[in-house]
C-alpha positions as CSV (number, residue, x, y, z in Angstrom):
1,X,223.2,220.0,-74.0
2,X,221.4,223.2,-74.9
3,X,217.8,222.0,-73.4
4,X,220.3,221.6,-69.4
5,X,222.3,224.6,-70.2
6,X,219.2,226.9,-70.7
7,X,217.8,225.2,-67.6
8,X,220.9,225.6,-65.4
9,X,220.4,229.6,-66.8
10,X,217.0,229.1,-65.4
11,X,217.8,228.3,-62.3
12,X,220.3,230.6,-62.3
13,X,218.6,233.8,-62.7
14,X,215.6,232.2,-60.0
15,X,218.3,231.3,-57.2
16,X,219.5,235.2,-57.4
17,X,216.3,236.7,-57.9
18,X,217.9,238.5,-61.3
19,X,215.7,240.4,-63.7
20,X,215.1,238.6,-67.1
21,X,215.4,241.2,-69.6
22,X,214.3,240.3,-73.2
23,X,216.3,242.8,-75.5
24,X,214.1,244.0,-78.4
25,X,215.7,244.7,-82.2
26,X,218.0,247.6,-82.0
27,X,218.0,248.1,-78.4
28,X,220.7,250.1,-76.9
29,X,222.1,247.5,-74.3
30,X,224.4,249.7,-72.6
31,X,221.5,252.4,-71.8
32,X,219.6,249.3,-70.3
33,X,222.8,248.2,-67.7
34,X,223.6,252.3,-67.2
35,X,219.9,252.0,-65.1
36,X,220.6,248.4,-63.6
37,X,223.6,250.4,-62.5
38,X,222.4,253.7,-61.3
39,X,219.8,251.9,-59.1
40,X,222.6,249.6,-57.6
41,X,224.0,250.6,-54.0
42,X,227.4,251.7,-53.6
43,X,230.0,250.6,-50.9
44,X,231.7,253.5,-48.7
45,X,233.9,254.1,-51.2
46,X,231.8,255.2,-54.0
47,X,231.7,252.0,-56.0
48,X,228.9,249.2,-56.5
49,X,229.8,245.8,-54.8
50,X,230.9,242.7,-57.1
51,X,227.6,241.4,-58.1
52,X,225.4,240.0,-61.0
53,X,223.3,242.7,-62.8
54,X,220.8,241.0,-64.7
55,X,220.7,239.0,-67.3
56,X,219.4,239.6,-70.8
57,X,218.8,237.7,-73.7
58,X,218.5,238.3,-77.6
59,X,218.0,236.2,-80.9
60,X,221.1,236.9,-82.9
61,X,222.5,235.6,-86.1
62,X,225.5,233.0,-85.5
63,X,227.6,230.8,-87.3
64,X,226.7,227.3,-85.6
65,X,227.5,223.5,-86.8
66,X,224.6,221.5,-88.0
67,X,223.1,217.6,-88.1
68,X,222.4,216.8,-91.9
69,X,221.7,213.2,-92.8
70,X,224.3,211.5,-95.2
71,X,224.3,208.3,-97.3
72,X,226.9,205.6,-97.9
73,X,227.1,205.3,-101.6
74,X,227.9,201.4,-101.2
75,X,225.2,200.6,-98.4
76,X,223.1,202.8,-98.6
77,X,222.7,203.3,-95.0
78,X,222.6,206.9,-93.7
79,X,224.4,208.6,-90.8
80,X,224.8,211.7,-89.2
81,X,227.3,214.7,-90.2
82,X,228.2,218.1,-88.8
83,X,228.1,220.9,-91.3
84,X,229.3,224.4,-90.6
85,X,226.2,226.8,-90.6
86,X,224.2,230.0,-89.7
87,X,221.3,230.6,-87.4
88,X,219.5,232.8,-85.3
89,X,219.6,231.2,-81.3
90,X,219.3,232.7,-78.2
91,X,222.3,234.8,-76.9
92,X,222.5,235.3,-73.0
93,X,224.3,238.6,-71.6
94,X,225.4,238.4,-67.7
95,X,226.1,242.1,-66.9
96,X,228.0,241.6,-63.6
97,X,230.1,244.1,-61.7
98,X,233.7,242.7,-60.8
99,X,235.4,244.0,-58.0
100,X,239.0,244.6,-60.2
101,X,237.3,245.2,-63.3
102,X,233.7,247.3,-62.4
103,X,231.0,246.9,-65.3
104,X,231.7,243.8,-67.4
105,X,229.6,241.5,-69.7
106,X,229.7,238.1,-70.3
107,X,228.0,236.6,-74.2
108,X,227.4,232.9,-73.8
109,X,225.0,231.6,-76.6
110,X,222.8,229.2,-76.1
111,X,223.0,226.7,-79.0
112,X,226.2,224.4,-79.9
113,X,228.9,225.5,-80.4
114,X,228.6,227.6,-77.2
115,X,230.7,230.7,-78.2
116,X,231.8,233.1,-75.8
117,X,232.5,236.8,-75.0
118,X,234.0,238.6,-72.6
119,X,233.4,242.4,-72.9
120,X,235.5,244.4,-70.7
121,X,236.7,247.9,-70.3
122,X,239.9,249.2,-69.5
123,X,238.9,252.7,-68.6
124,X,236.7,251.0,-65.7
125,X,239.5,249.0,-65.0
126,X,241.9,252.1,-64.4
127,X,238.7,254.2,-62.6
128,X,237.9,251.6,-60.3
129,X,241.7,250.5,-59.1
130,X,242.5,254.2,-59.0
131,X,239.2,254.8,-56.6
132,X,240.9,251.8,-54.4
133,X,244.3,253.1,-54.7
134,X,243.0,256.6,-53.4
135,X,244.0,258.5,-56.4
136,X,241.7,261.0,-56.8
137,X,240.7,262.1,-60.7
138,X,237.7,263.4,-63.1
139,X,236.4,261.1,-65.0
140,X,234.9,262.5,-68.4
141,X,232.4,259.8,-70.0
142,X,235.0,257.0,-70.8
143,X,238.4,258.8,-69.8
144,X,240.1,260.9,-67.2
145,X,239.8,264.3,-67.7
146,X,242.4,265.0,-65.2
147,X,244.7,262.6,-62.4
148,X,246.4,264.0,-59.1
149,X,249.4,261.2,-59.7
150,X,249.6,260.5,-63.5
151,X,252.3,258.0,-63.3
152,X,250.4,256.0,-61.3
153,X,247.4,256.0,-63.2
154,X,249.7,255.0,-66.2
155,X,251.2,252.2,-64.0
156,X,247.8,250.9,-63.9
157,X,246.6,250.9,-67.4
158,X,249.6,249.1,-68.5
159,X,249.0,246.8,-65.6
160,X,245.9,245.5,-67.7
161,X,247.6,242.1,-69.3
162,X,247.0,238.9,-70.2
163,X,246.7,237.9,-66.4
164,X,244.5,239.6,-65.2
165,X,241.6,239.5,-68.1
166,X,242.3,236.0,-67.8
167,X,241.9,235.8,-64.0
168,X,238.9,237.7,-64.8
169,X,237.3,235.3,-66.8
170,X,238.3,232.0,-64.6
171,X,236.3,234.3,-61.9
172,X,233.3,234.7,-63.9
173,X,232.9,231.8,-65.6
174,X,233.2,229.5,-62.0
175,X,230.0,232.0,-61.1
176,X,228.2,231.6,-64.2
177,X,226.0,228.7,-65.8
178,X,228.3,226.5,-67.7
179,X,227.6,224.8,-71.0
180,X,229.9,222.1,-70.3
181,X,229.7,219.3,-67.8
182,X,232.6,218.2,-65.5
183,X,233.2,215.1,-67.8
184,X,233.4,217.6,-70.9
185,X,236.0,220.2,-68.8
186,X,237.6,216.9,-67.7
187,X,238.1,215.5,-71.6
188,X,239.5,218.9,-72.3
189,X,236.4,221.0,-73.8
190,X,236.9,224.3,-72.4
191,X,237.3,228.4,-73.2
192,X,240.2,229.7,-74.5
193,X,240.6,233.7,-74.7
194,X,241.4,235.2,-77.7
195,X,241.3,238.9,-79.1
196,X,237.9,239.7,-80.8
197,X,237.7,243.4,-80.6
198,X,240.5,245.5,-79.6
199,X,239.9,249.7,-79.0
200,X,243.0,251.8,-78.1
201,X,242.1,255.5,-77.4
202,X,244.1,258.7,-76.9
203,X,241.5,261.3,-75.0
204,X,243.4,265.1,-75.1
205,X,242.0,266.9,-72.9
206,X,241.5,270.7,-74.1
207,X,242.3,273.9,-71.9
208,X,240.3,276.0,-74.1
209,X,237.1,273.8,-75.5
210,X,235.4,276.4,-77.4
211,X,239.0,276.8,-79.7
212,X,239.1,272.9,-79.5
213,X,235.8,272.4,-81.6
214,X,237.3,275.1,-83.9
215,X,240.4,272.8,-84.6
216,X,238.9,270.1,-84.7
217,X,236.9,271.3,-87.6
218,X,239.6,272.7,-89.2
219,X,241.7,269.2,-88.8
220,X,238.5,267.5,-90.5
221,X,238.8,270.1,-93.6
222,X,242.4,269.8,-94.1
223,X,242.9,265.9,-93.7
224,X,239.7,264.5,-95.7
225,X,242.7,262.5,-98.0
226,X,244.2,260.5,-94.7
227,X,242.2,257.5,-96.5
228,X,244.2,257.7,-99.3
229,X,246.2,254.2,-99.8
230,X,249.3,256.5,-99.6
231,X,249.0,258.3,-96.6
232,X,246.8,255.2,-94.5
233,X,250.2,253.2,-95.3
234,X,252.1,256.1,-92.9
235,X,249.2,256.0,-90.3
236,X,249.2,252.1,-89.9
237,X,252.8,251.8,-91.1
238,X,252.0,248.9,-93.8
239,X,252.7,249.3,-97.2
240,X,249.4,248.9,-99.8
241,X,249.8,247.2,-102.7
242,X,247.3,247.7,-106.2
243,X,249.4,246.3,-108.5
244,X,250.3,243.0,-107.9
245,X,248.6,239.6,-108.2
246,X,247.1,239.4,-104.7
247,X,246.6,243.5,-103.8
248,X,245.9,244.7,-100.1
249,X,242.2,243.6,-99.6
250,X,239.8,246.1,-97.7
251,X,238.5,249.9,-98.5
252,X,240.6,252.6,-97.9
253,X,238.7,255.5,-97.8
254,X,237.9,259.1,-94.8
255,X,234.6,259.5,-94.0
256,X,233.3,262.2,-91.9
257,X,230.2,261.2,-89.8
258,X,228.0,263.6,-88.2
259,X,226.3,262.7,-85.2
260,X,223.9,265.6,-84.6
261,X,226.1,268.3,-84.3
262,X,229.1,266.7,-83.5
263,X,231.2,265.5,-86.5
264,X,233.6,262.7,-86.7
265,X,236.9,261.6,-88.7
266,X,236.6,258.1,-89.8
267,X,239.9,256.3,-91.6
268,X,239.2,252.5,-93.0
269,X,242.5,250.1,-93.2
270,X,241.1,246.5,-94.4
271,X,239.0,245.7,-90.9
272,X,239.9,248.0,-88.9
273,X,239.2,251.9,-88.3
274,X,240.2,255.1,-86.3
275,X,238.0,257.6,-85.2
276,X,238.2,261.1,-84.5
277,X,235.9,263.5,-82.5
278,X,235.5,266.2,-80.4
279,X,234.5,264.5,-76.8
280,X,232.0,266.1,-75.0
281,X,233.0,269.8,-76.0
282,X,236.2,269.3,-73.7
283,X,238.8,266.9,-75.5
284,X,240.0,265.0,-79.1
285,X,239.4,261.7,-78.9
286,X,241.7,259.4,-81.3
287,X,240.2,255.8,-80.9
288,X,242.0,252.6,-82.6
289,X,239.7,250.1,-83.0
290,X,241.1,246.8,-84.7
291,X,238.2,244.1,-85.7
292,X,240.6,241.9,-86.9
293,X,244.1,240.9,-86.2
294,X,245.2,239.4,-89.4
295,X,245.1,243.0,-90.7
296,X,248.4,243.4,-88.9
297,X,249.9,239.8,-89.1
298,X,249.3,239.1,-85.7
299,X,247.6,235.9,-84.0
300,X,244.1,236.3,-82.2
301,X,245.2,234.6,-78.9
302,X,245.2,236.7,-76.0
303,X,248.8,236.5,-75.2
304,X,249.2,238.7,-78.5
305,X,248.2,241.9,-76.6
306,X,251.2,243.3,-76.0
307,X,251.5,243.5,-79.9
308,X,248.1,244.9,-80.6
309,X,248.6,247.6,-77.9
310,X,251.4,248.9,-79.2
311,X,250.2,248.8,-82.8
312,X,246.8,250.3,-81.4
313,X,248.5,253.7,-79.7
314,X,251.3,253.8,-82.6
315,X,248.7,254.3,-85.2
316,X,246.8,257.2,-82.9
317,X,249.8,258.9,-82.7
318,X,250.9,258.7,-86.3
319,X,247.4,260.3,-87.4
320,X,248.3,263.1,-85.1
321,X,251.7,263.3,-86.3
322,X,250.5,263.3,-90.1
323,X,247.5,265.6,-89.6
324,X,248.7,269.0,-90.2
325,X,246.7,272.3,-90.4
326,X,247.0,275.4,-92.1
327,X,246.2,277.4,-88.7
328,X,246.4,276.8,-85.2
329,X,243.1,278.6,-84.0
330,X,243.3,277.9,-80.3
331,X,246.9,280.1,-80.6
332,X,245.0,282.6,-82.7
333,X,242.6,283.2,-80.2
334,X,244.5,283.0,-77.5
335,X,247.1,286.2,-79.4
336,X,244.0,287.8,-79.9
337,X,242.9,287.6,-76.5
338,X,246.2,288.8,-75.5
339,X,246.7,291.9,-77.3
340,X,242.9,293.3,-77.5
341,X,242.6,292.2,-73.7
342,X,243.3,294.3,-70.6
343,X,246.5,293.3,-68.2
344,X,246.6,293.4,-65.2
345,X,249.9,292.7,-62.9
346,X,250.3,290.9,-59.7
347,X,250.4,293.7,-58.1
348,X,247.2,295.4,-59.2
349,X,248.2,297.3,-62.5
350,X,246.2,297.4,-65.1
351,X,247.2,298.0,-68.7
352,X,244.8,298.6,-71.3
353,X,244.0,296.6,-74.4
354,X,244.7,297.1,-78.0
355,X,241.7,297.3,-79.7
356,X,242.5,296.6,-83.2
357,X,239.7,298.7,-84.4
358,X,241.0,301.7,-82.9
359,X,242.5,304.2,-85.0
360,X,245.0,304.8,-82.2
361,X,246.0,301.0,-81.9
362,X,245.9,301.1,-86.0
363,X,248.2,303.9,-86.5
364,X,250.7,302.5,-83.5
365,X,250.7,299.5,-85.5
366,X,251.4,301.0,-89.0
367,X,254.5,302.9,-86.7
368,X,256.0,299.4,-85.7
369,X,256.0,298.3,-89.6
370,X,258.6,301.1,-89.8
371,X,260.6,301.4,-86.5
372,X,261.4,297.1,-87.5
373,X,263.8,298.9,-90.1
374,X,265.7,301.3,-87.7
375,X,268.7,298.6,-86.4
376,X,269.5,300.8,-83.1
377,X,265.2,301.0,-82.1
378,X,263.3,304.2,-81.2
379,X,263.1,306.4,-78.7
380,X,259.8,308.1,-77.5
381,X,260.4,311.0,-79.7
382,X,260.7,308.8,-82.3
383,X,256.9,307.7,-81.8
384,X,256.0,310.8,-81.3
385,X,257.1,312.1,-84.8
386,X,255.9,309.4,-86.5
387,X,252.4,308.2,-84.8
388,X,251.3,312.2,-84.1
389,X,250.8,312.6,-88.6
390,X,249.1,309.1,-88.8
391,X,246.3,310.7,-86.5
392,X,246.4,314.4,-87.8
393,X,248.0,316.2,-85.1
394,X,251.1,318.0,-84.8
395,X,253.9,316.2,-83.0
396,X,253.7,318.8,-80.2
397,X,250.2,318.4,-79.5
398,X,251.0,315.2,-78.0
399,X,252.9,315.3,-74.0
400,X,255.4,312.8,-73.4
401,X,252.8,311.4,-70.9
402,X,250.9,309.9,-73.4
403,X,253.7,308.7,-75.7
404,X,254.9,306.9,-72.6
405,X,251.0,305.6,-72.3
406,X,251.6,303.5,-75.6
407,X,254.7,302.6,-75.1
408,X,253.9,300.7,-72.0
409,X,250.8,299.3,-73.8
410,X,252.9,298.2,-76.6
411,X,255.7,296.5,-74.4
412,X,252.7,294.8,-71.6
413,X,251.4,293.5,-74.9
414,X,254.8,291.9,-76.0
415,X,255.0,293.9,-79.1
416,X,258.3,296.0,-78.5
417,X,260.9,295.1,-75.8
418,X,263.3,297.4,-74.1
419,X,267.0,297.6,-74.9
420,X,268.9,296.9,-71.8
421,X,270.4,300.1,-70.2
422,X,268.8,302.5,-72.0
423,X,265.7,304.3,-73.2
424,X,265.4,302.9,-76.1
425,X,262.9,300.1,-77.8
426,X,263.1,297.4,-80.3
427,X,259.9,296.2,-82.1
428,X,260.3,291.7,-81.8
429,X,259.7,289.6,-83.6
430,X,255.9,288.8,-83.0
431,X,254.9,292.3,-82.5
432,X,256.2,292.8,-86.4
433,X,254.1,290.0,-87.1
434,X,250.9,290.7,-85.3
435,X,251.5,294.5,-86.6
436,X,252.1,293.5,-90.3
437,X,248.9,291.1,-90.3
438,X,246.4,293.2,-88.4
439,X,247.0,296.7,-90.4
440,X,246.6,295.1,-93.9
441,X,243.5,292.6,-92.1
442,X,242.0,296.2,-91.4
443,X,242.8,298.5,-94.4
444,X,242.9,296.3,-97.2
445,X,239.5,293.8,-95.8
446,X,237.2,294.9,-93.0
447,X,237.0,298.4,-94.6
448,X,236.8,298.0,-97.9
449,X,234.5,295.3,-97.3
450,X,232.2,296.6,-94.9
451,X,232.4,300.0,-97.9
452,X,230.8,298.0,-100.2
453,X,228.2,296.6,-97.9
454,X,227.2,300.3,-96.5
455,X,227.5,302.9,-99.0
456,X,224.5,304.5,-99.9
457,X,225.0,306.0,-103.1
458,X,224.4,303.9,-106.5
459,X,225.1,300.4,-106.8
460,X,228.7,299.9,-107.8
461,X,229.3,296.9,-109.3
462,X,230.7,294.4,-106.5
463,X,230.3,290.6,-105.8
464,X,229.9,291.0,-103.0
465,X,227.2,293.5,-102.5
466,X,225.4,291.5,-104.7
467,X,226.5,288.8,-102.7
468,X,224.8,290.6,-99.9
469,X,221.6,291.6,-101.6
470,X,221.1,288.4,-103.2
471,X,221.0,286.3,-99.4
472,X,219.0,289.1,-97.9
473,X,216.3,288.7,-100.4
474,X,216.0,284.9,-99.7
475,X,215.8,285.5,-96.1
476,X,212.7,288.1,-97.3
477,X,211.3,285.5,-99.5
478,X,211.7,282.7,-97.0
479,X,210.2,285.0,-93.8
480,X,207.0,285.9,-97.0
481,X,206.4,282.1,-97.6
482,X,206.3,281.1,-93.7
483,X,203.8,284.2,-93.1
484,X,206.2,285.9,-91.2
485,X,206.6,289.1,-93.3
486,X,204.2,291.1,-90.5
């Protein structure tokens, strides 16, 4: 059987004129089909024909069945028996392109007991039947990064069943060498699909990518216990158990991974994982990735997709729902931005920012902190009794032009709000806030801090100028020993 399948795989690749790539140890596969696919021509609507690729083959480990030689203990004659086994065989990879699916693969190894694998992947399958729909998106490496019609494109992922991976195989197998003869299909040897591998992945796509890799950092420093038994029993929703007679098998444990740069959340339950990252510098990708379905009680045959899915996307969006984090940076910076940014109105207007270095800004601030207490608000008097002291003038060196200046800076920056029919202001909520946060921020940290790290006169004892002094003489000592004192 395995001397006519190889054969039939011989005259296979000779009949299409296919490539025979030999895959060497370690090999990225995918990088090898992303240039098979580059080179490939498209149709009129952007996408490559249903075709066969190439085919590639590699010697990997596999369990097989073996011929071993017994003996009858009464006769002594002997006779063949199949025992269960491991060995390295040949392992044949058809990268096709389907015309539902796009870029699939197809595993058939070459020694008995002919094991199969169909590798698909449902973010093709959604690309390439939204390109035929005519629903135009932006892909991002694996996901959408944005959809015209999203409830179509949501139609269609859920559209990806039992059916029509099914169908998908039925198609590719009846194109594809075959192990089997007719007489063996006939007698009822054949492939049945069950689930291997099973990924589920939530891609957020982020307005504001430069906050995004700040939160996702902070996310990784404030949930490196999500591997706790405890808190992987909310993610996964199944309970551990240590102390009984048959515990919960597997590690549970958080790792964090860095790949280069970019670093990765990594939560173990038994067999199967969820991963973490920051996509590309543009989104947070959650990915489910269950290796084996017993983890959940569920069967491996494909009909049990339904179940895997839903267990798949719940645990995603339980990790989001557990993670919490002591900040929100992206609203940070975006408050920040607001209030220390110039606006400017639809019709032209522009209002100044608020620097919050400014003694001006500092001293308007320090005036809010008081005018919260007043329960009728202020008037423009008002700030001008108050705020003229806080910058050593009298209150009648300041016009009422400039009083009116602020004011209008405040309210443009949502700090204070007008009472309705009348000419009087109320300091909200945020503004009270922002005001209470940013004068201590300044008076009671930058300057005392940046003090300490300028004054001239003797050294005053201070962790951290010493701090200071001590990582400005490694950087001296380090520039010395690398000869680049001069």
């Amino acid at each position: 059987m395995t001397r006519a399948f190889v054969a039939d795989i011989g005259h296979f690749i000779a009949a299409r004129g296919l490539d025979l790539v030999r895959f060497a140890p370690g090999q990225r596969k995918d990088l090898v089909t992303a240039g098979y696919l580059r080179r490939a021509e498209t149709d009129d609507r952007g996408l490559v024909p249903a075709q066969v690729l190439y085919v590639g083959v590699a010697q990997e480990k596999q369990k097989v069945f073996r011929t071993v030689k017994r003996r009858n203990p009464v006769t002594g004659a002997t006779y063949p028996w199949l025992v269960p086994g491991s060995a390295v065989v040949n392992q044949y990879y058809f990268y096709c392109v389907d015309e539902e699916f796009g870029p699939v693969c197809v595993k058939l190894s070459g020694y008995f007991p002919y094991t199969g694998r169909l590798i698909l992947n449902g973010n093709e399958y959604a690309q390439r039947q939204a390109a035929k729909a005519g629903i135009g998106f932006t892909p991002l490496d694996n996901a959408f990064a944005a959809v015209d019609d999203v409830a179509a494109v949501q139609a269609i992922c859920d559209g990806l069943d039992e059916g029509e991976i099914t169908a998908l195989a039925a198609r590719l197998l009846a194109m594809l060498p075959y192990p089997f003869s007719a007489q063996d299909t006939a007698a009822g040897y054949r492939y049945e699909l069950s689930v291997l591998q099973a990924e589920f992945s939530l891609t957020q796509v982020l307005d504001a990518p430069v906050t995004g890799r700040i939160f996702f950092d902070q996310v990784i420093r404030d949930n490196l216990d999500l591997g706790r038994p405890d808190r992987v029993s909310l993610i996964f929703d199944r309970k551990i158990m240590h102390r009984r007679r048959h515990p919960t098998p597997g590690r549970f444990r958080t790792r964090v991974i860095t790949d280069g740069v970019v670093p990765s959340l990594h939560i173990d339950y038994k067999n199967s994982k969820i991963k973490q990252y920051h996509k590309l510098g543009k989104a947070l990708r959650t990915e489910t990735t269950i290796n084996d379905t017993k983890d959940f009680g569920v069967a491996k045959g494909l009909s049990h997709l339904p179940e895997l899915k839903e267990i798949g996307f719940t645990a995603s969006r339980r990790l989001l729902d557990v993670q919490r984090i002591s900040h929100d940076p992206a609203e940070g910076a975006a408050a920040l931005a607001a209030l220390t940014s110039p606006v400017i109105s639809s019709a032209g207007t522009r209002t100044a920012g608020m620097p919050i270095t400014s003694s001006r800004v500092q001293a308007l601030l320090a005036v809010l902190c008081v005018f919260r207490l007043l329960p009728n608000g202020f008037t423009n008097r008002d700030l001008r009794n108050c705020l003229a002291p806080l910058l050593g003038l009298a209150p009648e060196a300041m016009t009422s032009g400039q009083i009116t200046y602020d004011l209008r800076r405040l309210r443009i920056h949502g700090l204070i709000c007008r009472i309705p029919h009348s000419f009087r202001y109320q300091v909200t909520l945020p503004g009270l806030r922002q005001a209470l946060f940013l004068t201590r921020l300044t008076q009671r940290f930058l300057i005392p801090g940046l003090a300490e790290l300028t004054d001239p006169g003797p050294p005053a004892p201070s962790r951290l100028r010493a701090a200071a002094r001590a990582y400005d003489a490694a950087l001296d000592d380090l520039a010395r020993h690398a000869g680049l004192a001069a």
